[in-house]
C-alpha positions in Angstrom: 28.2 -21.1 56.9 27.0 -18.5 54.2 24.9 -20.4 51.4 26.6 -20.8 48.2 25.5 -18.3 45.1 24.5 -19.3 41.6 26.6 -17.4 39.2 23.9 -17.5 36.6 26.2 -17.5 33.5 24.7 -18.9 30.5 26.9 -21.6 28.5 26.3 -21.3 24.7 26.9 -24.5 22.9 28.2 -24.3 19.5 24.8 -25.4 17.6 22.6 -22.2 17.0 18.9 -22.2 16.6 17.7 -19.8 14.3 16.4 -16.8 16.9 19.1 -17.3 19.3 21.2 -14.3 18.7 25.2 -14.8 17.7 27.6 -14.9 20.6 31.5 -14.1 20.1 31.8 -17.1 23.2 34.4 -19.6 22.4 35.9 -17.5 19.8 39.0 -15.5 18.8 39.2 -12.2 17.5 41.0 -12.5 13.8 43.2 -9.6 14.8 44.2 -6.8 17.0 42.9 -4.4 14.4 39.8 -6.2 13.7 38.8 -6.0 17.8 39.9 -2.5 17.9 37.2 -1.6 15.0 34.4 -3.6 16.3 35.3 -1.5 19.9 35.0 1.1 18.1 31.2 0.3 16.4 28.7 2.8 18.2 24.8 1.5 18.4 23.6 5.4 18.9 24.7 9.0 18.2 26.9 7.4 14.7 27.9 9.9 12.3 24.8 9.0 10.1 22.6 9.7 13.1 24.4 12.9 14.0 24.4 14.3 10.2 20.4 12.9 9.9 19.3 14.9 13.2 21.3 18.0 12.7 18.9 18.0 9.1 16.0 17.4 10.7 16.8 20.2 13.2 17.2 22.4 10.3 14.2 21.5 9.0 12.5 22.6 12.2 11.1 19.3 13.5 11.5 18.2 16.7 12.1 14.6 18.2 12.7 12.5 21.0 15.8 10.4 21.0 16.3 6.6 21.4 12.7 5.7 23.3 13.0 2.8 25.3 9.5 2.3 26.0 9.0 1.7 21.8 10.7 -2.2 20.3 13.8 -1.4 18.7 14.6 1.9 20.4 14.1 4.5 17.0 16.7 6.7 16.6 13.9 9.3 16.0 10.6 9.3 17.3 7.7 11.9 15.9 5.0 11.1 18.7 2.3 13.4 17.5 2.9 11.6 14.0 3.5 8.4 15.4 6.3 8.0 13.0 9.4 5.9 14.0 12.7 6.5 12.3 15.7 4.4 12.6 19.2 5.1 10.6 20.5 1.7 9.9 24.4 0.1 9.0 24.5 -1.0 5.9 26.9 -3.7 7.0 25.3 -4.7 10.4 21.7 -4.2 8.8 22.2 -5.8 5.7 22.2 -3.9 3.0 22.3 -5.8 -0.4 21.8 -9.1 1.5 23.2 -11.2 -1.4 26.0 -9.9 -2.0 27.2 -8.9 1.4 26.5 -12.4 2.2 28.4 -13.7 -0.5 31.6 -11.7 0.4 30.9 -12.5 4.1 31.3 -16.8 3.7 34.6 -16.1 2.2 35.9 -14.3 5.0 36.9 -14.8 8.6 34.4 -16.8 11.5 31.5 -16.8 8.4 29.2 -18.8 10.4 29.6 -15.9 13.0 28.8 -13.1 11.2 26.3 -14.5 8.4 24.2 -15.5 11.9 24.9 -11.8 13.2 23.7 -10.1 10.0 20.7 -12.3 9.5 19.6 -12.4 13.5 19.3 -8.1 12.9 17.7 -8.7 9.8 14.8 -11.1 11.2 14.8 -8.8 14.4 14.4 -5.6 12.3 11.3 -7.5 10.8 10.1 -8.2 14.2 10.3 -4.4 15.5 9.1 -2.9 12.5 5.8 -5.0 12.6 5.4 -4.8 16.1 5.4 -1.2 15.7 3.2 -0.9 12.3 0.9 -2.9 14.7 0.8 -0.7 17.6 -0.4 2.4 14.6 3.1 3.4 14.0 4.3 4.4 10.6 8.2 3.0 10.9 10.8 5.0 8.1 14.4 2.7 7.5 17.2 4.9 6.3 20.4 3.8 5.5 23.1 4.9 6.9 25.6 5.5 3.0 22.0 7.5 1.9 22.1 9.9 4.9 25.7 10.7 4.8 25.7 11.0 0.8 22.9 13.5 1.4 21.2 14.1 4.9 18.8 17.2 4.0 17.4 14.6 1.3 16.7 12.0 4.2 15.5 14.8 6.5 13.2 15.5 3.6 12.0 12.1 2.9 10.9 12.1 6.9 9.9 15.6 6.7 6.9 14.7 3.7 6.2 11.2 5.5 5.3 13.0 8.5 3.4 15.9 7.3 1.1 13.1 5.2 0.3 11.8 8.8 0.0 14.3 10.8 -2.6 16.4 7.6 
């Protein structure tokens, strides 16, 4: 008789400890839309990303994509400069924290998403210094600054770089 397997699935209760990241377990998608859009979300290659790295190209500096090996997995990594960049949501980054939050406990599954946004925020923390302490220099961009103007982001990298690499 064949042993029986473990299926080794994790049951999330509904309490949350504060580094225990957000599960969508035991919940219900507000509406067809709303699931389409967050099917939709991309974690590399966004439009930001792809706007950022074609202005970087243009400025003649060359990269390595999404390391593995490096917490966080930079969008852009300078490894002669040691200089990490990562192109971040506004929305699943948290940009202007109190506000966002504000409009966020009004809306639907609030618990869920304030958890979300402030899990990325704490881990973001985490990365960055874990990086700054391995002799990293770690650039955030947001994501509405590169698509309102990317050569001025590819810039701001651009003179960050050259002051580590001089």
């Amino acid at each position: 008789m064949p042993a029986k397997r473990s299926t080794n699935l994790k049951v999330r209760s509904s309490r949350r400890r504060a580094g225990d990241a957000p599960s969508f377990v035991g919940r219900r998608a507000t509406s067809l839309f709303a699931s389409a859009v967050k099917r939709r979300n991309r974690s590399k290659n966004t439009r930001a990303e792809l706007k950022l790295r074609r202005a970087l190209s243009h400025l003649g500096l060359t990269f390595r994509l999404h390391v593995r090996s490096l917490p966080g997995k930079p969008d852009f990594v300078f490894s002669r400069a040691r200089v990490a960049v990562f192109c971040d949501g506004d929305f699943w980054h948290g940009r202007n924290w109190p506000t966002r939050r504000s409009r966020l406990e009004k809306g639907s599954n609030a618990d869920y998403w304030l958890h979300k946004i402030r899990y990325n925020i704490a881990r973001d923390k985490r990365q960055t210094r874990q990086l700054k302490l391995a002799g990293w220099l770690v650039i955030r961009v947001w994501e509405t600054d590169v698509l309102r103007d990317p050569g001025e982001a590819a810039e701001r990298v651009r003179n960050l770089i050259r002051r580590r690499v001089t």
